[in-house]
N, C-alpha and C positions, 0 to 999 in steps of 0.2 A: 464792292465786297469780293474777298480771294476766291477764287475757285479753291482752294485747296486749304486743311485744315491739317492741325496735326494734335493726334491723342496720344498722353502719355500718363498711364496710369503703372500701379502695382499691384499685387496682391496676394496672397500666401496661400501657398501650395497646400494642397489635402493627402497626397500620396507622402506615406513615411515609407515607402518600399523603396531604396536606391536603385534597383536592378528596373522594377515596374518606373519611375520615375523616367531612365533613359528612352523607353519604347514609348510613355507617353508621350515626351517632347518630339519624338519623330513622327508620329500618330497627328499630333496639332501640327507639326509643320504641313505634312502632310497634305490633310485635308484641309489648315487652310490657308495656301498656298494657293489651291485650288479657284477659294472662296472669294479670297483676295482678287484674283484675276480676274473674275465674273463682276466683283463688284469696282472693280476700277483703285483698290485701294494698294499701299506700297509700306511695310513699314520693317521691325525688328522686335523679333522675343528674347527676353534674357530669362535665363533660366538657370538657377540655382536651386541647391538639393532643398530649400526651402520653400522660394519665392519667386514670382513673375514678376519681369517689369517688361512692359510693353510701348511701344511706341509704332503709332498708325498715323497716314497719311492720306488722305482723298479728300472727296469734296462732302461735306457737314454736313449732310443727309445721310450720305452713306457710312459716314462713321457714326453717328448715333445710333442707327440701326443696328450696325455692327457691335457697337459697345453692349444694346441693351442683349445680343444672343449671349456677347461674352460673360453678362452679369450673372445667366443663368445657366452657366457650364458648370457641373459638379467637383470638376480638377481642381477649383482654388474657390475661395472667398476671401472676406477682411478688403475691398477692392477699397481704393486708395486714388482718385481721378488727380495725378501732377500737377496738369496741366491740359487747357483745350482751346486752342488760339489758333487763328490764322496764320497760318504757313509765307511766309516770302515766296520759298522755294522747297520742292521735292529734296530731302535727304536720300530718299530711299529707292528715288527712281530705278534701280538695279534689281530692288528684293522687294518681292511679293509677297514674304518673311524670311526673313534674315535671322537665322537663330545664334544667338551666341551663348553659350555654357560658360557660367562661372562658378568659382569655389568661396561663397561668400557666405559668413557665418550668421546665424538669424540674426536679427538685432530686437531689441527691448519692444521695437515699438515702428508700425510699420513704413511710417513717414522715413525713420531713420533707414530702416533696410531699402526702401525702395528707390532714397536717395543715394546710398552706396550702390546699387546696383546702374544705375544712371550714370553715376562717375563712372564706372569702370568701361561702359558703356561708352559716355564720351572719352572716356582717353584713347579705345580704341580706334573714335572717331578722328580725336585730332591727329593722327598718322596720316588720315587722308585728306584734314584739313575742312571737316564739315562739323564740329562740336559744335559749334555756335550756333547753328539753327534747334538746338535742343536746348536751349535758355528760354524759358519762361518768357511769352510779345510783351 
């Protein structure tokens, strides 16, 4: 069994305030950057003026724990779970979150938005030549 797991969910943002939106995502990197660290986990937020798409990495214990605080944070609902499989390897060994800001329009329906957010996610992965560990085991 891996030591290491990887979660990749989405889910849709609750602040319609553009300006309060910016300070939130600095507020979540924040504190859990922090959280992250104590809990041994590695991963990346995407954040558009809509929607989250997340992706964590550690060992399966402590990301279900972690998922279930995330389930009950007021900043978003509609969560969306990608994907949740054993890891090969660390993507994210660097960030303890990694946030990256995109300008991506809602979509219909949140499978689709939180799949556009992943691509853009991995395209800026294959620059470094790690997308491939974000496909679905």
């Amino acid at each position: 069994m891996p030591n290491s797991w990887r979660l990749t969910y989405t889910s849709r943002r609750t602040c319609a305030d553009a300006a309060h939106a910016t300070a939130e995502v600095a507020a979540i990197q924040a504190i859990s950057s922090g959280n992250n660290q104590r809990a041994g986990l590695f991963g990346a937020l995407v954040a558009s003026p809509c929607r989250f798409a997340q992706v964590l990495e550690g060992p399966r214990d402590l990301l279900e724990a972690t998922f279930e605080r995330i389930c009950r944070d007021t900043r978003h609902d509609d969560l969306l779970v990608m994907s949740f499989a054993p890891a090969e390897e660390r993507v994210f060994s660097d960030f303890r979150l990694q946030v990256i800001s995109v300008d991506t329009p809602p979509a219909a329906d949140p499978e689709t938005a939180g799949a556009a957010m992943l691509a853009q996610l991995r395209a800026s992965m294959e620059r470094v030549g790690t997308a491939d560990a974000l496909e679905p085991g």
